[in-house]
N, C-alpha and C positions, 0 to 999 in steps of 0.2 A: 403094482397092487392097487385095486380099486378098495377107494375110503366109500365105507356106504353110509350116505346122507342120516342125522336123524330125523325123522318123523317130525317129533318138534322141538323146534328151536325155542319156542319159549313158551311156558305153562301159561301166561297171563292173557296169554291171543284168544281170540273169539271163540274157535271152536273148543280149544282145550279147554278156556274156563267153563267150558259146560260139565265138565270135569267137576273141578272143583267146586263149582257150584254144588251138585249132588254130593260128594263128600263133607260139603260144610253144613250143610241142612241136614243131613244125617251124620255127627261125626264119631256113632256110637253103634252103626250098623255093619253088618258083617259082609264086606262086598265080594262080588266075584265081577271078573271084565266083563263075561256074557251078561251079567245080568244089569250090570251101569251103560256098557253100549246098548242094551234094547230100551234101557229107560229113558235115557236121550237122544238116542237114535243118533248116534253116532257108531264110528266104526270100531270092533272090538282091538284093531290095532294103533288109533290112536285112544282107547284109555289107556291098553297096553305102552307105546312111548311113556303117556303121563305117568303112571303109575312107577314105571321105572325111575324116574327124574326126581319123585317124591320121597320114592324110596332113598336113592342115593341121600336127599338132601334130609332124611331123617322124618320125614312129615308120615310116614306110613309104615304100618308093619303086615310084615305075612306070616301067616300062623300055616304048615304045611300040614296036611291032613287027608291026604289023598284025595278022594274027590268030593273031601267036606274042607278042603283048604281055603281059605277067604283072605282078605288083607281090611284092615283100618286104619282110618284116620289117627295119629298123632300129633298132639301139638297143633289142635285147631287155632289158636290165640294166635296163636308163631304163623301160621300160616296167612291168615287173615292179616297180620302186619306183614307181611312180606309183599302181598299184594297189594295193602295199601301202598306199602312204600315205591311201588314199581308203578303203579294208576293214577293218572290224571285225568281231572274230571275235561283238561282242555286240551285230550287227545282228540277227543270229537269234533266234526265239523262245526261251528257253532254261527247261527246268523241270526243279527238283532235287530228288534226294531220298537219304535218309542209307540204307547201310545194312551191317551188322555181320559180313552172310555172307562166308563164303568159295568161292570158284570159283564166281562169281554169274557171271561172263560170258559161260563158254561156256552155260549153261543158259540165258540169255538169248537165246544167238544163236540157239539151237537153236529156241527159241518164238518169235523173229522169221520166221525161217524157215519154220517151219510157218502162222504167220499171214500168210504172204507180204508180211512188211514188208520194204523196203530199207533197210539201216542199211549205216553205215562208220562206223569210230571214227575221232578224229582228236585236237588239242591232245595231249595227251604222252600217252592210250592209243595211238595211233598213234606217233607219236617211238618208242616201246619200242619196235615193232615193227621201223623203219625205220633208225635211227640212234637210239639214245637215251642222253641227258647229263642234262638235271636232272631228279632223282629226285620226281616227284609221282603217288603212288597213284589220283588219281582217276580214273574213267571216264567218259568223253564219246563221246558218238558222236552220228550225227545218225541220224534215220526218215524214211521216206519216207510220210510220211502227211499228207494235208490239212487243211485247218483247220477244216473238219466232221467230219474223224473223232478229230480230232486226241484233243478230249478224253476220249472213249470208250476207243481205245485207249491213254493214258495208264496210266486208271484200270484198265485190266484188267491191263496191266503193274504199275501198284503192288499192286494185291490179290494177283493171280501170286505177286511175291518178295515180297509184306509189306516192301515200302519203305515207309518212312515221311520225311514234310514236313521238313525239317533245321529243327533250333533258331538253329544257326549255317549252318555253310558246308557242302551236302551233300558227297558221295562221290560220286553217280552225277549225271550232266548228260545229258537229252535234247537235243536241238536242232534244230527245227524249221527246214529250211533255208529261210533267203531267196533262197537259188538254187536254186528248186525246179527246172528246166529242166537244171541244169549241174555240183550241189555231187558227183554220183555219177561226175562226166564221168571214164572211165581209171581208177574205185576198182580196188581191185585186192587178192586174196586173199594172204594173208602169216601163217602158221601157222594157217590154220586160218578167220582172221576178216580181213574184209572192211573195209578198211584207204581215206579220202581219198588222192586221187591226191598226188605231193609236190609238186606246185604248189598246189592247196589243203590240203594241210599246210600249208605253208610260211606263205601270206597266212593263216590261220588262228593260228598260230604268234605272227608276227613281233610283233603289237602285243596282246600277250594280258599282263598282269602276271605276277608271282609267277616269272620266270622265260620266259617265253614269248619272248623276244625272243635272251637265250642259247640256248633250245630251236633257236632258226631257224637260228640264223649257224651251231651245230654240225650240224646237218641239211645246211644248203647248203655247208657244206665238205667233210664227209663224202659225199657224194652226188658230188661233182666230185671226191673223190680217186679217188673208185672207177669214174670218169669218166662221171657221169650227171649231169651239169650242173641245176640245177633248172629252168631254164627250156625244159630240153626232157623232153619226155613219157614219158622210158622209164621204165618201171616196172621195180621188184626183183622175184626170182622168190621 
């Protein structure tokens, strides 16, 4: 007897958080799979897997109604910790390098730009931006480059700004996303530079040391005072 594979093994992977990402920024709307596969253009048979998985594990309900049946979100709080508790911010590739300049960033963004990379910053370059509490200078952001080009344009980045290898602990963090599909999903421009959405803030955030777990809780309280709850998608202007 043939065991048939499932679809997905794990809700927290690239593609299916695209999933979840739209269930969290809306977690009050009345979904159908046609109508979340063509919003993120994915396939109506993996929301179908996710939705199944969500179901079992209690996150979702379906209201049957012939062909006004829909399904929603439950227990978005519960779900958002489930994910953080599964996400590391150092799943990603990540490569450092030190450097002494001053107002290196926007001249960075500016030769991202021109080389037509997608970058967002995030971990507390981003918080500054957003909400920001614990004071850490370093810069992070993630590129939108693959892993054939990756090291190329590293290197032309380091020769650019004369970054150099850290002896210890750099200044400057690239971060090749492991959610190549999804880590851009809602980035969103904030002075100027191109900023993670606050829900990948947030999971990026919450299990980060040195500070990264205060960064979150003031983010997601800030964020609800000003009444943009983190589990849903709206973005600051």
């Amino acid at each position: 007897m043939l065991i048939k594979k499932r679809i997905v093994q794990n809700i927290f992977s690239d593609k299916s958080s695209l999933v979840l990402r739209a269930l969290l920024a809306n977690p009050k709307h009345h979904w159908t799979i046609p109508e979340l596969a063509r919003k993120e253009k994915v396939s109506t048979g993996l929301v179908m897997a996710v939705f199944k998985i969500l179901q079992e594990e209690g996150f979702l309900e379906r209201y049957p109604a012939g062909r006004f049946s829909y399904t929603q979100l439950r227990e978005p709080e519960k779900l958002l910790e489930k994910w953080a508790h599964h996400y590391r911010f150092s799943h990603n590739r990540l490569v450092e390098f030190y450097s002494a300049q001053e107002g290196l960033l926007p001249k960075m963004r500016e030769y991202l730009a021109g080389e037509e990379i997608p970058y967002a910053l995030t971990l507390f370059s981003g918080a500054r931006l957003v909400a920001p509490y614990v004071r850490d200078p370093r810069t992070t952001l993630y590129i939108g480059v693959n892993e054939a080009e990756a090291e190329d344009a590293l290197w032309k980045i380091q020769s650019r700004f004369s970054l150099v290898p850290p002896k210890a602990g750099g200044n400057i963090c690239f971060a090749l996303p492991v959610y190549k599909s999804s880590v851009f999903h809602q980035a969103r421009t904030i002075r100027g530079f191109q900023v993670v959405s606050n829900l990948q803030l947030y999971l990026d955030l919450i299990n980060s040391p040195a500070g990264g777990a205060e960064q979150a809780e003031w983010l997601k309280t800030r964020l609800k005072e000003k009444g943009v709850p983190i589990i849903e998608g709206v973005e600051q202007p």
